[in-house]
NUDO-492802 format. One line per field, with one value per residue (C-alpha): residue number from 1; residue in three letters; y, z, x. Coordinates in Angstrom, 3 decimals, always signed. Each point is the difference from the previous one (the first is absolute). Layout:
<sites>
num	NUM | ...
residu	ALA | ...
y	Y | ...
z	Z | ...
x	X | ...
</sites>
This chain:
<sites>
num	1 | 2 | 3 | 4 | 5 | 6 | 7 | 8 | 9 | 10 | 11 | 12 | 13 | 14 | 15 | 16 | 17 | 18 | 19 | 20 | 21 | 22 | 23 | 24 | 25 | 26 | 27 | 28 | 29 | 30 | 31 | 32 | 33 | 34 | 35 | 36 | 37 | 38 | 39 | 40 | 41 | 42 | 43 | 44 | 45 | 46 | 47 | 48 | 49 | 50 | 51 | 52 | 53 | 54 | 55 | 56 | 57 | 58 | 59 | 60 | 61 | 62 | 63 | 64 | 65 | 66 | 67 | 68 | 69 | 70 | 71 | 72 | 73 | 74 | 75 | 76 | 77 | 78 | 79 | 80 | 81 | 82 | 83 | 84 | 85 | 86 | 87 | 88 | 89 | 90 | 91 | 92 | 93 | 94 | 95 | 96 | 97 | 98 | 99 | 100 | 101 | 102 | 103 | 104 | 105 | 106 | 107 | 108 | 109 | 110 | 111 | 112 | 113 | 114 | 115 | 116 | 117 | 118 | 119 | 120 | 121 | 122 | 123 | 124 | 125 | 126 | 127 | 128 | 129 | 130 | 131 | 132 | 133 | 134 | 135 | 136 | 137 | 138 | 139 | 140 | 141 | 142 | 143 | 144 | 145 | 146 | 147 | 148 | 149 | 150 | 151 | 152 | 153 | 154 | 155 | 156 | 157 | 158 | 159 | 160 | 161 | 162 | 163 | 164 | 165 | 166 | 167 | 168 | 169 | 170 | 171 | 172 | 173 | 174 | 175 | 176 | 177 | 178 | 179 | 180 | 181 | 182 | 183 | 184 | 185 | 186 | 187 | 188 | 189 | 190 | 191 | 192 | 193 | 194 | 195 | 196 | 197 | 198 | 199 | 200 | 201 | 202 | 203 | 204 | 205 | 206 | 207 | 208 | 209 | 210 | 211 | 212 | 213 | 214 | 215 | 216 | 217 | 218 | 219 | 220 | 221 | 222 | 223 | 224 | 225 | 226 | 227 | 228 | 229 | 230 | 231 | 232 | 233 | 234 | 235 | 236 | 237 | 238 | 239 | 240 | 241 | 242 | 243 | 244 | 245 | 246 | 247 | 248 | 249 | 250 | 251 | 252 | 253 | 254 | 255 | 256 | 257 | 258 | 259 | 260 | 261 | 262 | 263 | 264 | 265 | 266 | 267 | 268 | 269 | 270 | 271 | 272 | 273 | 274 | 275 | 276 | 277 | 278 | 279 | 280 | 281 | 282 | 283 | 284 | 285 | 286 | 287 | 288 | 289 | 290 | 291 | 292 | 293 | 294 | 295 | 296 | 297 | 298 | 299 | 300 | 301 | 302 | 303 | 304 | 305 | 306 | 307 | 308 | 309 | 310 | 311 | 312 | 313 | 314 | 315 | 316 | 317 | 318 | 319 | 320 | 321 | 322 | 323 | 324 | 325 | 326 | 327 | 328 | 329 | 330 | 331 | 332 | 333 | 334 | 335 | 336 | 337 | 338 | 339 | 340 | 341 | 342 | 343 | 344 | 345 | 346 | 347 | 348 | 349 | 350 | 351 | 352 | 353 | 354 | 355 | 356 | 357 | 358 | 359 | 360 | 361 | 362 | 363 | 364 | 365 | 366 | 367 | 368 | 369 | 370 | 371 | 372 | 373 | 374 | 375 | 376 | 377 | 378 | 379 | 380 | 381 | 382 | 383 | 384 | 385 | 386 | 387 | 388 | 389 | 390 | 391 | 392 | 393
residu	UNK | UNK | UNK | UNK | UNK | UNK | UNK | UNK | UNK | UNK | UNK | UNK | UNK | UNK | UNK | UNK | UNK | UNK | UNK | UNK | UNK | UNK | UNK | UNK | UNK | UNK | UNK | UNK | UNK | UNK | UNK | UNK | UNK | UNK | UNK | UNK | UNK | UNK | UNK | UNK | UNK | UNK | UNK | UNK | UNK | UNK | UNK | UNK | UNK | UNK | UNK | UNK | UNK | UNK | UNK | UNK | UNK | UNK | UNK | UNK | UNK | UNK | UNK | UNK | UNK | UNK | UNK | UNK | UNK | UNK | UNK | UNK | UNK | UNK | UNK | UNK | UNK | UNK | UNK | UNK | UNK | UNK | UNK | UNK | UNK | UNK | UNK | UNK | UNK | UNK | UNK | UNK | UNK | UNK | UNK | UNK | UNK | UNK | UNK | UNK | UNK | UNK | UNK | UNK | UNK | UNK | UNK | UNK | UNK | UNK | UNK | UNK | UNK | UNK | UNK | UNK | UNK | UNK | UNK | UNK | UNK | UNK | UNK | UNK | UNK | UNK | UNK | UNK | UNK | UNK | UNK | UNK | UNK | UNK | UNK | UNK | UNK | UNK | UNK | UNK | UNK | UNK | UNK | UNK | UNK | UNK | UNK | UNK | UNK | UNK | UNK | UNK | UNK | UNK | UNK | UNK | UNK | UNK | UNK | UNK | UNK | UNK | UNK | UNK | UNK | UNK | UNK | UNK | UNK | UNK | UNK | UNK | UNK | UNK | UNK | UNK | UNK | UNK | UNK | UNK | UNK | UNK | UNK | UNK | UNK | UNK | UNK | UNK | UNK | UNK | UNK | UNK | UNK | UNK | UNK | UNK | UNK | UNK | UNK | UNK | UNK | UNK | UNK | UNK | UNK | UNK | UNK | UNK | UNK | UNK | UNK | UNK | UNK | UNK | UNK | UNK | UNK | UNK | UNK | UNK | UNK | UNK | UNK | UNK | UNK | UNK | UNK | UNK | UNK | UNK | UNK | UNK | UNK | UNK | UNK | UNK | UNK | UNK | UNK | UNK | UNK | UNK | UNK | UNK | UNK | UNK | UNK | UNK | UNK | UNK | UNK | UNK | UNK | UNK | UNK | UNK | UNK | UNK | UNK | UNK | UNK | UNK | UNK | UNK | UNK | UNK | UNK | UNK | UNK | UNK | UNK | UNK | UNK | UNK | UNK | UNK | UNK | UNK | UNK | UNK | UNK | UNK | UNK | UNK | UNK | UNK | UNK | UNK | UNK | UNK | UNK | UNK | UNK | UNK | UNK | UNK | UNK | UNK | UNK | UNK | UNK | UNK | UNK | UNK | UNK | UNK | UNK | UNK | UNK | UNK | UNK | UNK | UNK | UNK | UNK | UNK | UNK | UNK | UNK | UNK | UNK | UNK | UNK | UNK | UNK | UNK | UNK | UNK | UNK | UNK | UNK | UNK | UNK | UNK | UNK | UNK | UNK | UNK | UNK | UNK | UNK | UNK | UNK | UNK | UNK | UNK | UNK | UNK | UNK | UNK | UNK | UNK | UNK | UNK | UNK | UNK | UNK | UNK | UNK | UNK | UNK | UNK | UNK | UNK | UNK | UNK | UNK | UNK | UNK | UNK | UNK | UNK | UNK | UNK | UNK | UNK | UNK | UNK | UNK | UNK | UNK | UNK | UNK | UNK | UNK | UNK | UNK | UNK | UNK | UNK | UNK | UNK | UNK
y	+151.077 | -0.877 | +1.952 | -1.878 | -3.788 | -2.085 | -4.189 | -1.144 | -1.002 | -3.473 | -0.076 | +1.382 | -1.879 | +0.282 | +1.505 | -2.452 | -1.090 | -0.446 | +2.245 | -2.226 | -2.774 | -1.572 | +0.452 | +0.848 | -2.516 | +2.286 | +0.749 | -3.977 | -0.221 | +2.795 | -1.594 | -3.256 | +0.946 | +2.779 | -1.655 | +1.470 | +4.119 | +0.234 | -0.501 | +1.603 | -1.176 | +2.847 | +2.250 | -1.640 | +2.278 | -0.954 | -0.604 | +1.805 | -3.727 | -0.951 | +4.262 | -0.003 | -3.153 | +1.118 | +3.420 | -2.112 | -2.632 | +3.141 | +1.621 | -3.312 | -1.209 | +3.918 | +2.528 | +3.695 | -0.803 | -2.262 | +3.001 | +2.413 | -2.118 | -1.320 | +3.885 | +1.309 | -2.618 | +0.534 | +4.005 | -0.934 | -2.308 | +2.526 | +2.892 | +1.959 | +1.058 | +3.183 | -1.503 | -3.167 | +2.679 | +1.334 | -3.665 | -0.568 | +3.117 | -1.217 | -1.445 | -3.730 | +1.594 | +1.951 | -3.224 | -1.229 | -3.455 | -0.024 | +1.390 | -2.034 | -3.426 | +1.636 | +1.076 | -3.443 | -1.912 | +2.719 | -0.734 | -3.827 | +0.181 | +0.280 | +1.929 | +1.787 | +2.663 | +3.310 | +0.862 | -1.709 | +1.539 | +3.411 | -0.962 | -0.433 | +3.100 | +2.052 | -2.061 | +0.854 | +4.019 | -0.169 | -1.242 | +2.429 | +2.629 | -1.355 | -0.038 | +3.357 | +1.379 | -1.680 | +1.471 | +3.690 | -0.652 | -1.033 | +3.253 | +2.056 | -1.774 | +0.762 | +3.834 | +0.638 | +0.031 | +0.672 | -2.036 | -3.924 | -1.994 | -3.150 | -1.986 | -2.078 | -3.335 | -1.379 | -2.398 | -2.038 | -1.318 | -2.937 | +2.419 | +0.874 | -3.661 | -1.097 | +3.090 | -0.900 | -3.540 | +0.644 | +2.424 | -2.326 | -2.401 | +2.652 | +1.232 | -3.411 | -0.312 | +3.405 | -1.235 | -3.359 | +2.088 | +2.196 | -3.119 | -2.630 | +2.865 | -0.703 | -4.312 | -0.328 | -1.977 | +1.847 | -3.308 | -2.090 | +2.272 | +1.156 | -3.916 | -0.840 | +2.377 | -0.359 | +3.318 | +0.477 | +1.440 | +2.839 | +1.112 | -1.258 | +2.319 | +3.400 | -1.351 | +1.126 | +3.386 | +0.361 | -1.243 | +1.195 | +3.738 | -1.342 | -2.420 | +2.754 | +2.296 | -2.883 | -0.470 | +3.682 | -0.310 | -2.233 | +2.487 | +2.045 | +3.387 | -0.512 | +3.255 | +1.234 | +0.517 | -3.597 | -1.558 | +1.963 | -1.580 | -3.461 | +1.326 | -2.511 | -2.796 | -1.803 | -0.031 | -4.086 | +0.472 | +2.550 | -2.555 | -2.475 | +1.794 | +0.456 | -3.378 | -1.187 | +2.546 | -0.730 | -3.906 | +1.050 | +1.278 | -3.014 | -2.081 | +1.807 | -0.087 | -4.110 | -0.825 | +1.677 | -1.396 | -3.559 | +0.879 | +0.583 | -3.207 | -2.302 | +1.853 | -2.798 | +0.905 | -0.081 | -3.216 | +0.481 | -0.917 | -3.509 | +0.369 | -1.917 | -3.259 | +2.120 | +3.188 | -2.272 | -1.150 | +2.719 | +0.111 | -3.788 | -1.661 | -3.345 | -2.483 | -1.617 | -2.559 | -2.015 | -1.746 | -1.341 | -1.806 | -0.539 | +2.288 | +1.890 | +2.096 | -0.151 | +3.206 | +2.158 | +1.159 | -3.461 | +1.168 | +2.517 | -1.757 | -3.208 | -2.004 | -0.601 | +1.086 | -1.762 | +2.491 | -0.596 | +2.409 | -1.484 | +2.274 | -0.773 | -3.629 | +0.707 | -1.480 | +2.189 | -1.823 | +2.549 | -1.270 | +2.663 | +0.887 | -0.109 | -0.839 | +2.672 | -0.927 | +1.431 | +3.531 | +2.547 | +3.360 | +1.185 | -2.844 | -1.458 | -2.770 | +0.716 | -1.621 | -3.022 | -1.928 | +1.194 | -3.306 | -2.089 | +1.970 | -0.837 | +0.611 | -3.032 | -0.110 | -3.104 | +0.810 | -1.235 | -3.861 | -0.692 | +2.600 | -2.419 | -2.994 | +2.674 | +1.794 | -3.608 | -0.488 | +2.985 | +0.078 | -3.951 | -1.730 | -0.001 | +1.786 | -1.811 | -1.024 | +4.242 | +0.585 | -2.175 | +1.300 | +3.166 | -0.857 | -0.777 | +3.510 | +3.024 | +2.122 | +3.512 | +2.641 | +1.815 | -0.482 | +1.450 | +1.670 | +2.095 | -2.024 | +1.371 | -0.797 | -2.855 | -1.793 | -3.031 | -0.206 | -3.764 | -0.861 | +1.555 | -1.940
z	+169.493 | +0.331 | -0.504 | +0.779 | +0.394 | -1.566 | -0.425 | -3.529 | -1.354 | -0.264 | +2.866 | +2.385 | +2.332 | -1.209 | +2.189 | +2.671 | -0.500 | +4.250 | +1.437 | +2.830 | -0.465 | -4.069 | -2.302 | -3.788 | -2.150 | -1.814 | +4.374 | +0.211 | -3.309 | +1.353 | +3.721 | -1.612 | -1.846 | +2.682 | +3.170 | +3.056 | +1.295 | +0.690 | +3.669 | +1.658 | +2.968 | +2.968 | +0.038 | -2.913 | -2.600 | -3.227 | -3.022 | -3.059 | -1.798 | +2.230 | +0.422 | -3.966 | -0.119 | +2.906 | -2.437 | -2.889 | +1.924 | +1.289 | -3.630 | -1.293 | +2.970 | +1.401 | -1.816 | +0.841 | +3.082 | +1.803 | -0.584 | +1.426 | +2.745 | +0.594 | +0.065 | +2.368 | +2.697 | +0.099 | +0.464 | +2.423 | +2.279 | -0.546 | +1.613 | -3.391 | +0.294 | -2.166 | -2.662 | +0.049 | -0.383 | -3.133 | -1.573 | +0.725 | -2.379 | -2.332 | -3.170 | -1.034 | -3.093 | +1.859 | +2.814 | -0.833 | +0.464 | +0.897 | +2.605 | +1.495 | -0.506 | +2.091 | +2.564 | +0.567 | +0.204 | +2.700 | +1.570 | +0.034 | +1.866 | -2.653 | +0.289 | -3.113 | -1.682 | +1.233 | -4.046 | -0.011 | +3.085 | -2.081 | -2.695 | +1.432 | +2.193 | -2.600 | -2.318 | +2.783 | -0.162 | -3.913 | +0.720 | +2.612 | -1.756 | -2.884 | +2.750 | +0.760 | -3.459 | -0.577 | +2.955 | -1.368 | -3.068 | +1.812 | +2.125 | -3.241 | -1.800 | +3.089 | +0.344 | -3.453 | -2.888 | +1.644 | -3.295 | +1.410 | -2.447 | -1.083 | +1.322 | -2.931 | +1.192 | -0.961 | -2.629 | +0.592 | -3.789 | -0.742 | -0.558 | +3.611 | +1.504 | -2.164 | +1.347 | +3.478 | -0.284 | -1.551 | +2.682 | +2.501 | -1.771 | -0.550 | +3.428 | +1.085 | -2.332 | +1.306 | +3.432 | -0.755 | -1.596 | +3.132 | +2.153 | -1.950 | -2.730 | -3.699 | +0.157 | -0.795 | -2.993 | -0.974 | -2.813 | +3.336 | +1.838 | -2.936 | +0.005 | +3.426 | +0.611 | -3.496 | -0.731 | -2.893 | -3.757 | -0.147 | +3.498 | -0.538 | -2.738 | +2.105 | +1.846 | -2.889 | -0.143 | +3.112 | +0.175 | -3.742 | +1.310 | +2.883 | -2.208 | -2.378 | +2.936 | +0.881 | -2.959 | -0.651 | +2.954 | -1.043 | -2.715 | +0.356 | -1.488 | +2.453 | +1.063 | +3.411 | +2.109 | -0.791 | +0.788 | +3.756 | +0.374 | +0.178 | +1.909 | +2.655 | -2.313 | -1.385 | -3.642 | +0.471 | +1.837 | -2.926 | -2.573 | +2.048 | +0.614 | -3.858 | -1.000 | +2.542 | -1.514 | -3.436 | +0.746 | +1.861 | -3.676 | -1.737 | +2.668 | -0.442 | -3.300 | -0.358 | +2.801 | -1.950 | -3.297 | +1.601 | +2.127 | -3.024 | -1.873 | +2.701 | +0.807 | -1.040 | -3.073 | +0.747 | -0.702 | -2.109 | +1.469 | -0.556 | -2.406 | +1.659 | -2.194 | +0.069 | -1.385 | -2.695 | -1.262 | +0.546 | -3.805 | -0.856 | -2.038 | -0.339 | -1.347 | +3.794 | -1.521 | -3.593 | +0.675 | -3.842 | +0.258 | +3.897 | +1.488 | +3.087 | +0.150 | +2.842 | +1.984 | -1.203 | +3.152 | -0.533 | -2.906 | +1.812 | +0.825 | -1.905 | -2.493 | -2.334 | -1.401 | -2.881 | -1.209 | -2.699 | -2.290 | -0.711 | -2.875 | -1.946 | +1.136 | +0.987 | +2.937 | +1.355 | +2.131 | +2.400 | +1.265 | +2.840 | -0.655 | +3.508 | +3.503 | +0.721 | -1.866 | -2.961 | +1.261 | -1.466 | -1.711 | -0.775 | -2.132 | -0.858 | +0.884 | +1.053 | +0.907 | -2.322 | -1.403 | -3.726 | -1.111 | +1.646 | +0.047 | -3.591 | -1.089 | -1.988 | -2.137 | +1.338 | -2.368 | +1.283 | -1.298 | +2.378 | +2.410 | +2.648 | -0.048 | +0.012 | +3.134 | +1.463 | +0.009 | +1.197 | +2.692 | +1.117 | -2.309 | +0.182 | -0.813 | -3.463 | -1.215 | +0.470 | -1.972 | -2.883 | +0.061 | -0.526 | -2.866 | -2.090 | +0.395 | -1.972 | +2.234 | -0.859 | -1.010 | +3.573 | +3.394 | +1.412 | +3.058 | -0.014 | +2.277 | -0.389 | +0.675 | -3.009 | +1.919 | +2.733 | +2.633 | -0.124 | +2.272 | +1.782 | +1.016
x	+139.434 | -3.634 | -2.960 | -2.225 | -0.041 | -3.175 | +0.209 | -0.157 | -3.650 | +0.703 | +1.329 | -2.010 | -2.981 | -3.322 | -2.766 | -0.986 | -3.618 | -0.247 | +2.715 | +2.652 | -2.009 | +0.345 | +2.743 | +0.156 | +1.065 | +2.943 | +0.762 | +0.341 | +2.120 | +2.770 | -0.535 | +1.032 | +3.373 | +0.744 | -0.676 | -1.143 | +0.906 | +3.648 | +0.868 | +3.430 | +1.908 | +0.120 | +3.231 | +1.314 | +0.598 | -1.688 | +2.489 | +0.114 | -1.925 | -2.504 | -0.746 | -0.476 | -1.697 | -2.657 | -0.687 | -0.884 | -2.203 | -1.615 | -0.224 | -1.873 | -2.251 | -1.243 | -2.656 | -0.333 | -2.364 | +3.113 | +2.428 | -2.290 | -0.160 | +2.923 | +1.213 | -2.783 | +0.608 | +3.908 | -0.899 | -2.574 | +2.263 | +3.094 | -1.757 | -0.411 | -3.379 | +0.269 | +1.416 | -3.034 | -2.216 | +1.662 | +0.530 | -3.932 | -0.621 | +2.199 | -2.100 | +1.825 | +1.754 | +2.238 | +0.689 | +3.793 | -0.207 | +3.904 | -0.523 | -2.780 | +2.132 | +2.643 | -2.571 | -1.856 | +3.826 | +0.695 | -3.178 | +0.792 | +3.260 | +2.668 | +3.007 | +0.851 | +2.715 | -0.036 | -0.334 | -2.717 | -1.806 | +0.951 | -1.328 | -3.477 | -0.177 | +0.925 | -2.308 | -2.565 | +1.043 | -0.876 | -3.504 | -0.478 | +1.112 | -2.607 | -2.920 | +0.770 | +0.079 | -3.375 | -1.613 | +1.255 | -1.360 | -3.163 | -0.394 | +0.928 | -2.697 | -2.252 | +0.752 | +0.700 | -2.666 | -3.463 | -1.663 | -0.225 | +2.989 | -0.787 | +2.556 | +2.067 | +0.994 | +3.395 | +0.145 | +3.011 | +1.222 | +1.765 | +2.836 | +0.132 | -0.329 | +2.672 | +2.390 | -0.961 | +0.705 | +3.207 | +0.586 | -0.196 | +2.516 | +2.456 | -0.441 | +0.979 | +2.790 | +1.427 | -0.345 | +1.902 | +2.602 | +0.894 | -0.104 | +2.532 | +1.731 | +0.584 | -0.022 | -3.352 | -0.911 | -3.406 | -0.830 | -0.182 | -1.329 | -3.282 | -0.304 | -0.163 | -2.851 | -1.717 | +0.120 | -2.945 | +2.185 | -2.216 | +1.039 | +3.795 | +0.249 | -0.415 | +3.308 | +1.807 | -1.750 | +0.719 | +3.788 | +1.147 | +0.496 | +2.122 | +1.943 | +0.613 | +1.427 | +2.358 | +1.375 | +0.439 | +1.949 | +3.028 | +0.236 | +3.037 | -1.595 | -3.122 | -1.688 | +1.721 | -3.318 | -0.688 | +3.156 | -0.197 | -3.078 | +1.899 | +3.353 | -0.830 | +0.341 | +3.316 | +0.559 | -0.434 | -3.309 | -0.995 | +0.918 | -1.976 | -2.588 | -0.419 | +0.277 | -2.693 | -2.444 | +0.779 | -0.573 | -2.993 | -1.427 | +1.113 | -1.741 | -2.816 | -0.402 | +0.879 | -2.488 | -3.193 | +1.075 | +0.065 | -3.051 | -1.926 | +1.054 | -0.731 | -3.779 | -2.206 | -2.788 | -3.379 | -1.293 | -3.441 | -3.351 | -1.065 | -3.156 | -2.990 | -1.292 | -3.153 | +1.238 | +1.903 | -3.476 | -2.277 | -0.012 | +0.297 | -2.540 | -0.835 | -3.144 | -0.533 | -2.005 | -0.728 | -3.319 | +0.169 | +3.716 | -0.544 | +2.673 | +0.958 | +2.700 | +1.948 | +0.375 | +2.464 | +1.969 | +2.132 | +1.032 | +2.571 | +3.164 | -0.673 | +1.689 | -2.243 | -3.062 | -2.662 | -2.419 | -2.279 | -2.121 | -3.420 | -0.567 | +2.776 | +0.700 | +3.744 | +1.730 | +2.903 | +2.377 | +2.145 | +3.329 | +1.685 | +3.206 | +1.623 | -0.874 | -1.774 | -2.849 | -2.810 | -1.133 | -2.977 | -0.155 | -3.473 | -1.528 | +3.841 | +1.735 | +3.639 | +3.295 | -0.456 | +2.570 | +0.063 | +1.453 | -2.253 | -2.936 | -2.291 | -3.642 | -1.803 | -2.726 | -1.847 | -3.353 | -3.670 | +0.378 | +2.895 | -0.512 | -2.054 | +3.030 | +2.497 | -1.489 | -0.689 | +3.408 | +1.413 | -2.144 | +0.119 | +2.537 | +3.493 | +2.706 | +1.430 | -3.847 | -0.575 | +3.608 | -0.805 | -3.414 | +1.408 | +2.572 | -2.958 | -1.648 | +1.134 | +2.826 | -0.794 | +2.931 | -1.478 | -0.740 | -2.830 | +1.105 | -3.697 | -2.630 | -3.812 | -3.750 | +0.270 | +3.244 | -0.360 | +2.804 | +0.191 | +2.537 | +2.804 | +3.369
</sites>
């Protein structure tokens, strides 16, 4: 059973920047897949679904500060004054949240299982119990040791919030198995209440002992003591009961594999245009051949790409080779069409006509321009301070 019951990280609603008057956004998100606080009909007792289905809207949509809450008005309105005072002492990580939900649907008018009314009192007696201890501990800190202690605050590790979340599941679980027996199917059940892997997988450190112990049972040289343990049950119930706990594992085990398939990767960080050129260079202007380059932020994404190195006279003409477009590394042109994508040696005599047309003319007066320069053995993906960006497409 329970320890202590804590709602998963993901889960639970953010700190409220005005308190009962705004909403988080991640409060807005759960409010908007599940709906508004459960609401039960007077003397009607609730059923076993809509009493499970209330716990995890609870679970999901409340934070430490609603369960305290919740727990201190239901004492307050029952007449159990002595133990308010002890739940008001009680520091949040010993609060089960369990037993607030059950409190606040008692509170609104619901009529539930006298299990389930057990389950919170004596839920209740453990934190008492827990209050009291801590006080003791308080007076013998007090009385003891004359020397002033510092006190050494609790670091709660991630250890401990998983155990507590998975406590809460399990508790739960447990509860769900005393109400409807050995029928339920735990895959569905994980699923329906998306159950985190990492806090799945303590249900089968928790179950494996007792699905060891039932299978030990249909054993026929099983240890005496053990099998008067389970004189109340039939030999079919035994055999039952061991093949629910065995599927139970299985179940388990299938729903975290398939959990952690489906978990979507991170998708990377888009890189910012300007963090892709902090390191670009480029000649922004040729005063001599009349030339601007055009800026180099349209390069990203686009088809096509005519660069041309002043020093060496060659015109490099950059073909992408997909939809998504030419891209930058460093000073490197990437994501060009290899086939496509060639570097020409214009030289100075024809370099103004060539540029003319590659600029103005069209598209089979640049291409036979082009077939009369020399096409070099390699493209030159490298643009620096000597290179024009003529014209992007």
């Amino acid at each position: 059973m329970a320890k202590s019951a804590a709602t998963p990280k993901s889960l639970k609603a953010t700190k409220k920047i005005k308190p009962k008057v705004t909403r988080t956004e991640q409060y807005l998100i759960n409010l908007k897949y599940m709906g508004d606080e459960p609401t039960f009909k007077l003397g009607i007792q609730v059923n076993d679904t809509d009493y499970s289905s209330a716990l995890t809207w609870y679970n999901y949509m409340c934070n430490k500060s609603d369960a305290r809450s919740y727990l201190e008005t239901f004492l307050k309105a029952s007449g159990r004054i002595d133990e308010l005072q002890k739940i008001k002492a009680l520091p949040d990580n010993r609060l089960n949240e369990h037993a607030c939900w059950i409190a606040r649907m008692l509170t609104r008018g619901s009529k539930l299982t006298q299990r389930s009314i057990n389950h919170m009192n004596d839920r209740i007696k453990d934190m008492i119990l827990a209050s009291d201890k801590k006080e003791d501990e308080d007076v013998k800190r007090l009385t003891g040791d004359k020397e002033d202690k510092p006190r050494e605050e609790r670091v709660v590790s991630i250890q401990d919030r998983v155990r507590e979340k998975a406590s809460n599941f399990i508790g739960m679980f447990d509860e769900e198995i005393d109400q409807v027996g050995w029928n339920i199917d735990t895959y569905e059940w994980l699923t329906k209440r998306e159950v985190p892997p990492m806090i799945a997988s303590k249900f089968i450190d928790h179950f494996k002992p007792i699905s060891d112990e039932a299978n030990q049972l249909l054993d026929k040289n099983c240890d005496p003591q053990l099998r008067e343990g389970y004189n109340h049950l039939t030999r079919d119930q035994i055999k039952q009961r061991a093949t629910f706990y065995s599927s139970l594992i299985s179940d388990v085990e299938r729903y975290v594999g398939n959990t952690k398939k489906q978990k979507a990767q991170r998708k990377p960080k888009p890189v910012t245009a300007d963090k892709k050129l902090k390191n670009f260079k480029y000649l922004k202007e040729s005063k001599e051949l009349k030339l601007t380059s055009v800026s180099p932020e349209k390069i990203l994404g686009s088809q096509g790409l005519l660069a041309y190195n002043t020093r060496y006279n060659t015109l490099t003409v950059f073909q992408a080779i997909d939809r998504g477009g030419l891209d930058v590394a460093g000073t490197t042109i990437k994501k060009y069409d290899e086939s496509t994508t060639a570097t020409y040696r214009v030289g100075s005599r024809k370099a103004e006509s060539v540029l003319s047309l590659a600029l103005s003319g069209g598209k089979k007066n640049f291409a036979k321009a082009l077939n009369e320069c020399k096409k070099l053995d390699n493209v030159q993906d490298r643009i620096n301070e000597n290179t024009i960006l003529l014209k992007v497409n």
